[in-house]
Each structure stands twice: as structure tokens, then as C-alpha cells.
N, C-alpha and C positions, 0 to 999 in steps of 0.2 A: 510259497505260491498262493495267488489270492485264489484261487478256486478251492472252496472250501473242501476238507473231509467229508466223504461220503456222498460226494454230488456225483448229478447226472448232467454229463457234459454232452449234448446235440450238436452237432457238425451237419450244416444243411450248404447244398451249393449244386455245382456242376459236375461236369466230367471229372473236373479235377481233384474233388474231394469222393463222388462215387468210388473211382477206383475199383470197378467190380466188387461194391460190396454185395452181401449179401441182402437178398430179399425177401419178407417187404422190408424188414426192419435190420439195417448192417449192425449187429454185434455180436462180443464175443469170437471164441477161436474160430478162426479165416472168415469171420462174418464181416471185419471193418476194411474189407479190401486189401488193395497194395500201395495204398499212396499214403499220403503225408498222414490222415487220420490213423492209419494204422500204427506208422511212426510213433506221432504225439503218445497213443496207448500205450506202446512198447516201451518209450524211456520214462513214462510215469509210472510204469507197470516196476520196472528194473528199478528206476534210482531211489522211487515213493510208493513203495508197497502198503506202508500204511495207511498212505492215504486214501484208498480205495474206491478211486476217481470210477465212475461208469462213463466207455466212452460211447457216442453211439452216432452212426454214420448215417444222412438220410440224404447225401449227394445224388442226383441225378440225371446222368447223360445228357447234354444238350438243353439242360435247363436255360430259360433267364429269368428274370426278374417276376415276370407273369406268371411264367408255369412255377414258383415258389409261390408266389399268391395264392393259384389256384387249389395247390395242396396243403395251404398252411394250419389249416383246420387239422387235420388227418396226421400229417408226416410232423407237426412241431406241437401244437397245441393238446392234442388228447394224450401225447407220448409226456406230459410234465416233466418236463426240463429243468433241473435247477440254475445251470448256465446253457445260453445259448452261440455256436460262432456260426457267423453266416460269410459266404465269402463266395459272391454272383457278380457276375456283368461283363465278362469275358464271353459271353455267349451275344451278349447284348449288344455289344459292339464289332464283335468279329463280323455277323450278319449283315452290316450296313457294308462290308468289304466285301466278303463271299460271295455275297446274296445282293447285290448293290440294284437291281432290276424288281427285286419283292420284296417291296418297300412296307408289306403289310408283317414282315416277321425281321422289322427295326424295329427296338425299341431305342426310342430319341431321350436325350439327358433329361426333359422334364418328365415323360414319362416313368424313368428311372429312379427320377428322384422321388416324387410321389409315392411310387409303386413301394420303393424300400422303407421309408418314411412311415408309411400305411401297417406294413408287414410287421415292422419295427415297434410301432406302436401298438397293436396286439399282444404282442407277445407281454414288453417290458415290464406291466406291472404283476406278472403271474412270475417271473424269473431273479435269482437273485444275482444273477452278471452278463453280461452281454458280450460279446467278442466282434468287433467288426472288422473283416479283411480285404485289405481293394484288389479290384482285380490285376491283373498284371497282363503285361507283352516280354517275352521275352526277347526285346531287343533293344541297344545301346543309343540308336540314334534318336533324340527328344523329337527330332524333324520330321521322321519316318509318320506319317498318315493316320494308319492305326496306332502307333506306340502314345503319340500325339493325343489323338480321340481315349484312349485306352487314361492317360493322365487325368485326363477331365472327368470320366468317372469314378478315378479315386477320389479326387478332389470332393466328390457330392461323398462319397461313403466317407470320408474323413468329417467334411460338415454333419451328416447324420448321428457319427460316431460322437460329435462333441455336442448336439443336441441334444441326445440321449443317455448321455453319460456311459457311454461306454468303451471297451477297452480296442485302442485301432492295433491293427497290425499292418504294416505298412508293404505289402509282399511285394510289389515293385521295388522300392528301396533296397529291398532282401538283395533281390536279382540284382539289382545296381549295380552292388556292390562285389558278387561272383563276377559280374560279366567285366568288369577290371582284368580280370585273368581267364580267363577262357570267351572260345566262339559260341553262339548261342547256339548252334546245334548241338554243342557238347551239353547240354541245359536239357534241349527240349528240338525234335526235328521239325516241328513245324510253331517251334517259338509260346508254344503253347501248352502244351501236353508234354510235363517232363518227364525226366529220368530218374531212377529213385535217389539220384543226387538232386535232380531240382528240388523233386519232393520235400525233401533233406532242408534245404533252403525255407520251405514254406512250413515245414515242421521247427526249427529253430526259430524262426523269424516267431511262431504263436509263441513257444513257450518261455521265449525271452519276455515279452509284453505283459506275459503272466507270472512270472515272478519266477520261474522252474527253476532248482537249483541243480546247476548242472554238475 
């Protein structure tokens, strides 16, 4: 695994990495919530004991891109992170769908790009690994609107990811590849918010990228 011995591994996002963690700061016992963060902990905890990974959850409900700017001082930079994974924009793009009339809480691909670009570059020279996750839609058709809009911002977290040098995890792809065999509600009921199998999915998908030996 390239995450070193004894690092402190930050897990910063949305709903989907919050998971009801604990506040202000998710970690430790029932502190890293119930989703994929939790996961990641448990099968490094179980297979890599020695390795004595710290993992620590600063996902929050409803974030996007912005509202991670806004706390990035606080919730990433003053907690020193040996590695960081960021994994936003699911919130950023759902909104132009949801919300398609309040056009002031879109965030548009250049603002995106910017925003994570900006974030990204704060952090990198204080961090010894970077994790970048795209966001995802949990649905099959490329044609679908949002799954479509949802593409186009992996695509910027992929270009930032190889800007940056750092490590992509491609969680759409993940999904791609489950949804071959099941309906997406069996994933996630509103395509977005899984099930601790989705989770499952986006927990595997990081710790393949990172070298985990399963």
C-alpha cells in the first residue's frame, strides 16, 4: 500500500463520505460514520494492523465545492494530514437539476474547476499523497442529463488529479461496472446515496488505487 506507516489519512466530501460521522472531528470508535470511510478503516484495520493508518472523516452533508473552500483552513489544513482524499461535486451538479430555477447555488464546470484546482493547491505542498475521487451518478445510461453533466466533472477531477500528481479513483467506473448486474436502486434509491454495498463499491474502488492488499 503506498500510504505510508503511521500516516494520517483525511477523507473530506459530501453526504457521502460524512456518513453521520461524528462531530466536529469523525474518528475513531463510531466516530467515522457508516459509509465507505468507515469501511476503508475497518479492512485496513483487519488485513494491515501494523500499519497504523489514522483514518479521519471531515465529510459534510450537502457540501460542494465552495462550502469545502470555505472550511478548508479549519476542517483540512490545521488537522495536518499526512494524505489527503477529496471526493465533491455530486452536490454541484445535482443542484443545476434539483434546484434548476436557483441558479445562485450552481456551481458551473469552471467554477469547479478553479475552486478544486485552488483547494488542491493549498493543501499539496504540506501533504505527502493526495487521493482524488470523481464524483459519480448512479445510473447506466451516458445519455441520461445529469449522468452526462455528472461525466464532465470527473473529467476536470481526473485532469486535476494528473496536474497534481495525484492518486485518481475513478468511482463512476466503480459503479459502471456493478451496474452490468443490478438496477441502480439496488445501489442507491435515489442514484446517489448508497447502500452499504454501494459504499462497498467506493471503498474497494480507493483501496485498489492505493495499492491495499486484499
Amino acid at each position: 500500500m503506498i500510504i505510508q506507516p503511521g500516516s494520517r489519512l483525511l477523507m473530506i466530501g459530501d453526504s457521502i463520505t460524512d456518513a453521520g460521522r461524528a462531530r466536529p472531528v469523525g474518528e475513531g470508535r463510531d466516530g467515522l460514520g457508516n459509509g465507505y470511510v468507515a469501511q476503508i478503516d475497518a479492512l485496513i484495520q483487519a488485513a494491515a494492523p501494523q500499519q497504523r493508518i489514522r483514518v479521519i472523516n471531515m465529510g459534510c452533508s450537502g457540501n460542494t465545492v465552495r462550502d469545502l473552500a470555505a472550511r478548508w483552513q479549519t476542517d483540512v489544513l490545521d488537522l495536518r494530514p499526512d494524505w489527503l482524499s477529496i471526493m465533491i461535486g455530486i452536490n454541484d451538479v445535482w443542484r443545476q437539476f434539483d434546484s434548476p430555477l436557483q441558479g445562485e447555488r450552481h456551481v458551473l464546470p469552471d467554477e469547479y474547476r478553479r475552486t478544486l484546482g485552488a483547494i488542491v493547491e493549498r493543501a499539496r505542498p504540506a501533504i505527502r499523497g493526495l487521493v482524488l475521487m470523481t464524483p459519480y451518478y448512479i445510473e447506466p445510461s451516458r445519455s441520461d442529463p445529469m449522468r452526462a453533466r455528472m461525466d464532465e466533472y470527473g473529467q476536470i477531477v481526473r485532469r486535476t488529479a494528473e496536474r497534481y500528481d495525484a492518486v485518481l479513483v475513478d468511482t463512476q467506473a466503480a459503479f459502471d461496472e456493478v451496474l452490468r448486474h443490478v438496477y441502480p436502486a439496488a445501489l442507491a434509491w435515489d442514484r446517489v446515496h448508497p447502500t452499504a454495498a454501494g459504499h462497498m463499491v467506493i471503498a474497494r474502488a480507493f483501496l485498489k488505487a492505493v495499492g491495499f492488499q486484499w
